[in-house]
C-alpha positions as CSV (number, residue, x, y, z in Angstrom):
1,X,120.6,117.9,97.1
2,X,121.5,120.1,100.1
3,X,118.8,121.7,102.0
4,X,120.4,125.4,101.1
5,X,120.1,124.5,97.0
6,X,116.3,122.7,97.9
7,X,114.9,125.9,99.3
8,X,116.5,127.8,96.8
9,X,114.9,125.4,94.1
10,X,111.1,126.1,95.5
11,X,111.4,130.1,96.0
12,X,112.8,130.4,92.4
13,X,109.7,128.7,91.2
14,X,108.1,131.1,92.6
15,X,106.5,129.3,95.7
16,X,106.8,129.0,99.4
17,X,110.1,127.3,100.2
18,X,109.6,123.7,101.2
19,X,112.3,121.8,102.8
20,X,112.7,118.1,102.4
21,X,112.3,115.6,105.6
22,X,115.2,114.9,108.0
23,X,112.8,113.1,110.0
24,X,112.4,109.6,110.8
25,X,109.3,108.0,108.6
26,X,106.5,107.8,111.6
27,X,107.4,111.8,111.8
28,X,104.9,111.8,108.5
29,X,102.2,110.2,110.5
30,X,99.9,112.9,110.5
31,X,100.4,115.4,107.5
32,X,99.6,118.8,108.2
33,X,97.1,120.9,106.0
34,X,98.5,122.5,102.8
35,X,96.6,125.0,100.6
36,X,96.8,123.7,96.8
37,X,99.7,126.9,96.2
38,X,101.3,125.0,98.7
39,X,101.6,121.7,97.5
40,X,102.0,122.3,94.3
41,X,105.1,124.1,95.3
42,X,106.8,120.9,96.9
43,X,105.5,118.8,94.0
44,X,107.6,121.4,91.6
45,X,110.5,121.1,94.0
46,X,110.5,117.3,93.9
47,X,110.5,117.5,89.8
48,X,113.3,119.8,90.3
49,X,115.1,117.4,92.9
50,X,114.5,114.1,91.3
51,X,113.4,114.2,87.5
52,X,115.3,116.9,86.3
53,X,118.7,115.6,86.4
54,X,117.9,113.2,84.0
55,X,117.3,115.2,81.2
56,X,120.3,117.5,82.4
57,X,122.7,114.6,82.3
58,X,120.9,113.4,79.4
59,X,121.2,116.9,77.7
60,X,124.8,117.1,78.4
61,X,125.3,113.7,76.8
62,X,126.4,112.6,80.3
63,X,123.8,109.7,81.4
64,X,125.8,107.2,81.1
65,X,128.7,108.7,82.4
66,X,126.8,109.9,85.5
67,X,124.1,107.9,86.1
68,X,124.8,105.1,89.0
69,X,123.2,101.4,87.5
70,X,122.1,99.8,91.0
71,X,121.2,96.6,91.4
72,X,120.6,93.8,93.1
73,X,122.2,90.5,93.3
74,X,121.4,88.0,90.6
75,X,120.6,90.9,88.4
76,X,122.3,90.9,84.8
77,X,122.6,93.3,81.5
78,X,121.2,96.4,83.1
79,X,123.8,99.0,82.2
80,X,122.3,98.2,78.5
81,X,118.7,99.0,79.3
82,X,118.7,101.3,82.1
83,X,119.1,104.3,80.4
84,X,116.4,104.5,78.1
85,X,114.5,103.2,81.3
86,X,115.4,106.8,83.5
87,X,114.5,109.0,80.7
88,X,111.2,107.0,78.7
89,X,109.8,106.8,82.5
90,X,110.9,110.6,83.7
91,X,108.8,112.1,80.5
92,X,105.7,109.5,80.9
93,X,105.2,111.0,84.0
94,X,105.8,115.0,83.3
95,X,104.9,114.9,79.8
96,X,101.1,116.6,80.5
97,X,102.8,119.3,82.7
98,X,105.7,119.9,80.2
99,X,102.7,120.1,77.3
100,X,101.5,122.8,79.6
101,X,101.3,126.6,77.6
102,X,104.5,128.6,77.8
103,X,104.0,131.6,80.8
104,X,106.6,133.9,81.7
105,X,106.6,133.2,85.7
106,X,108.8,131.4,87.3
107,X,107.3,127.7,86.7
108,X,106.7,128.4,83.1
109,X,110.4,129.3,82.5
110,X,111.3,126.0,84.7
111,X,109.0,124.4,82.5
112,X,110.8,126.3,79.0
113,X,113.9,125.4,80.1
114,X,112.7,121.4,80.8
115,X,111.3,121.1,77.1
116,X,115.2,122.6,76.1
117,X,116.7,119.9,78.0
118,X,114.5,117.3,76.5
119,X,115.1,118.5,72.9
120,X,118.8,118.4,73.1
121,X,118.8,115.2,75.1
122,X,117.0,113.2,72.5
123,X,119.5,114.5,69.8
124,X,121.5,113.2,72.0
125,X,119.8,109.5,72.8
126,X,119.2,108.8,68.9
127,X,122.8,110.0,67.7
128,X,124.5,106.6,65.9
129,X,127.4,106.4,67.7
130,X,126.8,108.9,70.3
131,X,128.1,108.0,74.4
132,X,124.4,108.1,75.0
133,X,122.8,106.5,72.6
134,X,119.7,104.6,73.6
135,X,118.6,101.4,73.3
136,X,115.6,100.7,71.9
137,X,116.3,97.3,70.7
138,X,118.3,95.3,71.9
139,X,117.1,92.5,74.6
140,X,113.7,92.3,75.9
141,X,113.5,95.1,78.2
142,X,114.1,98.1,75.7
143,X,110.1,97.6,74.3
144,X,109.1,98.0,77.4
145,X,111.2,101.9,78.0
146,X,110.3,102.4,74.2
147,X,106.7,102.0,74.8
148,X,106.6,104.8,77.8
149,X,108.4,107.2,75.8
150,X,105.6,106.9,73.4
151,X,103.0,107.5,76.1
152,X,105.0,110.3,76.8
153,X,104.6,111.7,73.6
154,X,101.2,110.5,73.2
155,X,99.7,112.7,76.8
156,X,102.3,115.7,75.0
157,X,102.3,115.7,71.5
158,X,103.5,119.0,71.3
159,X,106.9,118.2,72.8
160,X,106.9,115.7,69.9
161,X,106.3,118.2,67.6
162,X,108.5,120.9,68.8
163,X,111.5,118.2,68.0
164,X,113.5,118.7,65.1
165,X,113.1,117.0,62.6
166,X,116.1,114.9,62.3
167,X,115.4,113.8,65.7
168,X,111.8,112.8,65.1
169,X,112.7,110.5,62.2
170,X,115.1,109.0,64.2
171,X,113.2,108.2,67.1
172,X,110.3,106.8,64.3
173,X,112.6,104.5,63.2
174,X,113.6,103.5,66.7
175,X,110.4,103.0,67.8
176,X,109.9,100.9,64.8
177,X,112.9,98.8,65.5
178,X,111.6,97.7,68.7
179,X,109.2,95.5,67.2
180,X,111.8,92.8,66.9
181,X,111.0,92.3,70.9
182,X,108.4,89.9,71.4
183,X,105.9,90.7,74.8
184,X,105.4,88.6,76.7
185,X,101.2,87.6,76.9
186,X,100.8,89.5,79.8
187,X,101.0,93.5,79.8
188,X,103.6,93.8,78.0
189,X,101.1,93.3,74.9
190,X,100.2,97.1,75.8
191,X,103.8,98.1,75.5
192,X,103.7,96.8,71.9
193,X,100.1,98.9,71.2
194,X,101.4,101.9,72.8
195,X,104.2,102.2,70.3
196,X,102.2,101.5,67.7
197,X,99.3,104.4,69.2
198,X,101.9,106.6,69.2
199,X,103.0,105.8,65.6
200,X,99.4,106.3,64.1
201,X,99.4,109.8,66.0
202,X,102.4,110.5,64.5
203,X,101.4,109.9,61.2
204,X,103.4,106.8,60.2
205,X,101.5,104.5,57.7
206,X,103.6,101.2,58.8
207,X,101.7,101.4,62.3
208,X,100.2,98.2,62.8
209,X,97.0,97.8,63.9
210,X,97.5,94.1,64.8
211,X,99.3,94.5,67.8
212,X,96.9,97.7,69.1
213,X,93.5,94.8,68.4
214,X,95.6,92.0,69.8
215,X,96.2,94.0,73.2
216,X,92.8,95.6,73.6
217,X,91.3,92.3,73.0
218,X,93.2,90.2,74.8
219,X,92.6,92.2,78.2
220,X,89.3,92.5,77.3
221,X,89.7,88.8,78.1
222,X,91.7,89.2,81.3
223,X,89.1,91.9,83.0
224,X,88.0,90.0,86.1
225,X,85.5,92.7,87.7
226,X,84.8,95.7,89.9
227,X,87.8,97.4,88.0
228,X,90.5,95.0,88.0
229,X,92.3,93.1,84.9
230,X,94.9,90.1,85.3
231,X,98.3,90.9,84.5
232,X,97.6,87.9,81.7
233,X,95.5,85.1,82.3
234,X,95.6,84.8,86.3
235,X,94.9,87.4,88.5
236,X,98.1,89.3,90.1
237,X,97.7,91.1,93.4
238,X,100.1,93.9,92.7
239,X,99.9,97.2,91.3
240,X,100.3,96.3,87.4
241,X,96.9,97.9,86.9
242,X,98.2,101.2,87.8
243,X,101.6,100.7,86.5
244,X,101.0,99.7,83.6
245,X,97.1,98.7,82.6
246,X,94.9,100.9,83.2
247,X,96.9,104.0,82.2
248,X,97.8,102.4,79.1
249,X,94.3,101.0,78.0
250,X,92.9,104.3,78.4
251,X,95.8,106.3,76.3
252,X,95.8,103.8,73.4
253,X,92.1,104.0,73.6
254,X,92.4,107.7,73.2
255,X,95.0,107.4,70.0
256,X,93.1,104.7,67.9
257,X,89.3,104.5,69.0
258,X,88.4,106.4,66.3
259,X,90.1,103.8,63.9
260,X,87.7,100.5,64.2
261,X,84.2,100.7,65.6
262,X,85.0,97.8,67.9
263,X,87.9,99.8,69.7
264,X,85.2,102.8,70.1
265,X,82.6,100.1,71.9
266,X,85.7,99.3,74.6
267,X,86.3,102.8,74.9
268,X,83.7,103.3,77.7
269,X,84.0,100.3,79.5
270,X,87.4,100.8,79.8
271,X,86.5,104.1,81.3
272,X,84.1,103.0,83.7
273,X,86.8,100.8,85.0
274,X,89.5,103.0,84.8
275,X,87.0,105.1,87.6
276,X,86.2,102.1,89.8
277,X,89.7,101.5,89.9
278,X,91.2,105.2,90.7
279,X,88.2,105.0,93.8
280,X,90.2,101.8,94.9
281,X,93.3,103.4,94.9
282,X,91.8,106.3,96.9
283,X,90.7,104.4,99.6
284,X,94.4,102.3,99.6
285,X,96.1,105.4,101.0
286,X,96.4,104.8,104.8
287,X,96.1,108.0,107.1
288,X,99.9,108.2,107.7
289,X,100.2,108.2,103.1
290,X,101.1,105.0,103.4
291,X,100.0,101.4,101.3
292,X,99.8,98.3,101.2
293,X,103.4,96.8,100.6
294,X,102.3,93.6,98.7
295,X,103.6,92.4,95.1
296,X,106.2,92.9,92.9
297,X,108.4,96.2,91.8
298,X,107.4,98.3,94.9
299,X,110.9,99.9,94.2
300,X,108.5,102.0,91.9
301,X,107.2,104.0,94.7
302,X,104.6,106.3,94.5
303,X,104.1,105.4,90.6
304,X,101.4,102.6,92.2
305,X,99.2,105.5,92.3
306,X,98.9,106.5,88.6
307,X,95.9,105.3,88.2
308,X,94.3,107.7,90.7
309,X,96.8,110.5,89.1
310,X,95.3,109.7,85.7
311,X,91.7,109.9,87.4
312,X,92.5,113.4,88.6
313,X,94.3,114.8,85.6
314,X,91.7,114.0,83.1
315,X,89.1,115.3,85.6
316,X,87.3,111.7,85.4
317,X,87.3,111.3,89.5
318,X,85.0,109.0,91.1
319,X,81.8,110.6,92.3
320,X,82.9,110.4,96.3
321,X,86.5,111.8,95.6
322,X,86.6,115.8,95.0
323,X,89.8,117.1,93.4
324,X,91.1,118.4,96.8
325,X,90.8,115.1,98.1
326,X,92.5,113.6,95.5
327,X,95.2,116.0,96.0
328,X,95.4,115.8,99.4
329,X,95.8,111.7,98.8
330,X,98.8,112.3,96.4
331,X,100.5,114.7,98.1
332,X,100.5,112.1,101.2
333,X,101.5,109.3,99.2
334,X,104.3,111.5,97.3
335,X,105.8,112.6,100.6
336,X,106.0,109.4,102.5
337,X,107.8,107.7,99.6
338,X,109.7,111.0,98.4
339,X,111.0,112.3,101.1
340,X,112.3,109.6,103.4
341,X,116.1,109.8,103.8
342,X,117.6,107.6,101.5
343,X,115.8,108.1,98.8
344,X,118.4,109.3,96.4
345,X,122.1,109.3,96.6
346,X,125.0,111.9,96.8
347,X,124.7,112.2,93.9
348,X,121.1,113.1,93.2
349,X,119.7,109.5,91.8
350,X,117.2,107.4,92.8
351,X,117.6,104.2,95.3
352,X,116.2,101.2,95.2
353,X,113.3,101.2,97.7
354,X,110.2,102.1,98.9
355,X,110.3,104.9,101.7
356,X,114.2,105.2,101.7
357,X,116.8,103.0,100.6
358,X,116.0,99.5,100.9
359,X,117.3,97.4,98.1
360,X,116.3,94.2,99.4
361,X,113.1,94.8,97.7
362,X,113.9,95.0,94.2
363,X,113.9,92.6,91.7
364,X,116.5,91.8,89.8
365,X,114.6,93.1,86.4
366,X,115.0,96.5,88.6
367,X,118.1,99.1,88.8
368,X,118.5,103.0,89.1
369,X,116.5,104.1,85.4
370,X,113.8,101.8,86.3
371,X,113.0,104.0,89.3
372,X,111.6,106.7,87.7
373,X,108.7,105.4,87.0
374,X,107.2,107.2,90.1
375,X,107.1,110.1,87.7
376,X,103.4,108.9,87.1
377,X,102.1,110.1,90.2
378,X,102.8,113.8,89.6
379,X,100.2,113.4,86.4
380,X,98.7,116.0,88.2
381,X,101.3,118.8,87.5
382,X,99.9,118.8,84.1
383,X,96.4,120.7,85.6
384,X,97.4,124.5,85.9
385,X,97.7,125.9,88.7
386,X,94.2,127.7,88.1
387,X,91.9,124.0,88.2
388,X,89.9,123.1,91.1
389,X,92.7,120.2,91.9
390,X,95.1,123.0,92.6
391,X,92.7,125.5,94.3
392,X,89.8,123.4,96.2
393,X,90.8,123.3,100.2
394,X,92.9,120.2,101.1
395,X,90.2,117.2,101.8
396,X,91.3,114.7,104.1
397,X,91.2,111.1,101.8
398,X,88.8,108.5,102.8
399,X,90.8,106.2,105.4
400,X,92.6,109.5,107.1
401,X,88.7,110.0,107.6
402,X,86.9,106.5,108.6
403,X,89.8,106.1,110.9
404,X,89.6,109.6,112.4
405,X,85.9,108.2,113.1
406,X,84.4,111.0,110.7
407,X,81.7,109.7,108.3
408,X,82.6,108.1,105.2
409,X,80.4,107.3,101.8
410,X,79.8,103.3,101.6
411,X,82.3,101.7,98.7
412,X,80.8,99.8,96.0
413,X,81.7,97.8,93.3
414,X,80.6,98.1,89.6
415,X,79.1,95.2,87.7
């Protein structure tokens, strides 16, 4: 996108115009103050930038045709999973500000015209036969996609219900056919209960509880403390508990506690770590919005923070972290992963990389659709523009402050 059609995109929203980086990345070292108007302005320009031509292309029944598949060398059978990757990851992440009430500004028509797209681009992805038809079954990696499409519906379950109702059937039975994947005993077990969370809410009778107990039990065996589960048996220093662990034990918790007692009794545990855990993430943004490069998938970007986005949007902050904080925190991290040059092509689509386009870092289970998962950090979005995390004064984020030699509360961990 060209800076002319960028600033364009913010003042039709109805905000200040906000105009994307041409700087190097150390020009992001020191952020300066934004009001909550402000950022929530260049977060709606960045959904505009990078999310929305997704479901356009998708609408159009163009993803295929459009959509670059990038990968890396080694890498194999992406062009067949990628797809339902771009647009199961996009919605996970937007789905609580797409569920937002209709308004007749300038954001909520954004928003009308979003849930359109979405509508005719799932008639589109379930169509036998259609150019972009996704795949929900066939390979490994399709449970995975299928399983944040769920979450998606699951944070927004009125975009699921403003479907129609051919569509809905088919994407029940596609979900359903994705149970002929077998996870892996790792996370992926919680890709296998969110489909079948989102199945209960959706009033199927065939969801099976089995693979919701299975998953909640199993990383009930996997916590190891202060807020941190192992990615299966052995601890994994990466950001899989915010990819994928956290956010998904506490929405499954959400669809089926009220099913079994025992699920209830996990419900606040899970909570209390989910809490601990968002406080960690706080505390990993460096003053400059950056983090700790270290394990696999950093091609995901700022998605490492959903955790801390979760935190914020279901108003379940640690004690020490106000809503302006957590803002301030998100919009940094955002930015420096956003906004570097790079970061998407001519043509509008992500790269692979972490702050620009640096494809030596992706795996090769990685390619363009598997990008989006950064989606999750803009959670957020789905607080109007009215709640305290939109409206408090920017609050500079606890290592911008211990390393501007300010005062800082003392961290603990839970027991």
């Amino acid at each position: 996108m060209d800076r002319r059609r960028f600033v364009a995109t913010a003042a039709s929203l109805g905000t200040a115009a906000v105009t994307p980086s041409v700087l190097p990345a150390a020009a992001h070292a020191q952020p300066a103050p934004a009001d909550g108007a402000a950022d929530r302005a260049a977060w709606l320009a960045r959904v505009d930038r990078i999310f929305l031509p997704v479901l356009r292309a998708l609408a159009q029944g163009r993803l295929r045709a459009t959509m670059p598949v990038e990968t890396v060398p080694g890498a194999t059978g992406r062009e067949a999973v990628t797809h339902l990757e771009a647009v199961g990851r996009t919605l996970m992440g937007l789905a609580p500000w797409l569920a937002l009430p209709a308004s007749a500004d300038a954001e909520g028509r954004t928003r009308a015209a979003a849930i359109d797209l979405i509508r005719a681009g799932l008639d589109h992805g379930t169509r036998p036969g259609g150019p972009d038809r996704l795949n929900f079954n066939e390979g490994s990696q399709p449970l995975v996609d299928a399983a944040f499409l769920a979450q998606a519906f699951l944070r927004a379950p009125a975009i699921w219900t403003g479907l129609p109702e051919a569509t809905r059937t088919r994407l029940v039975d596609a979900f359903r056919s994705a149970r002929v994947i077998l996870p892996g005993f790792n996370n992926w077990l919680l890709f296998a209960a969110t489909v079948e969370a989102f199945l209960k809410k959706a009033g199927d009778p065939t969801w099976d509880r089995m693979r919701v107990d299975y998953a909640l039990r199993q990383h009930e065996q996997w916590y190891k403390g202060d807020g941190i589960y192992g990615d299966g048996p052995q601890f994994h220093f990466d950001y899989y508990n915010a990819f994928v662990i956290q956010p998904m034990l506490v929405d499954v918790l959400d669809a089926c506690a009220d099913d079994r007692p025992a699920w209830q009794a996990m419900r606040e545990p899970v909570l209390t770590r989910a809490r601990r855990f968002a406080a960690i993430q706080e505390r990993l943004i460096a003053p400059d919005g950056s983090y700790p490069p270290v394990g696999r998938s950093l091609a995901y970007r700022c998605g490492a923070f959903q955790g801390l986005a979760q935190a914020a949007l279901r108003k379940d902050l640690p004690g020490d972290v106000t809503p302006g904080q957590a803002r301030a925190a998100l919009s940094a991290v955002i930015a420096r992963t956003l906004d570097a040059p790079g970061t998407v092509d001519a043509g509008g689509w992500l790269t692979l990389g972490l702050c620009g386009h640096q494809p030596g870092i992706a795996e090769t289970y990685i390619s363009t659709g598997s990008l989006y998962l950064c989606s999750a950090a803009f959670l957020p979005l789905g607080l109007p523009a009215s709640d305290p995390f939109w409206t408090e004064p920017a609050r500079a984020w606890t290592a911008k402050r211990a390393f501007a030699g300010e005062p800082i509360p003392i961290d603990k961990a839970i027991s």
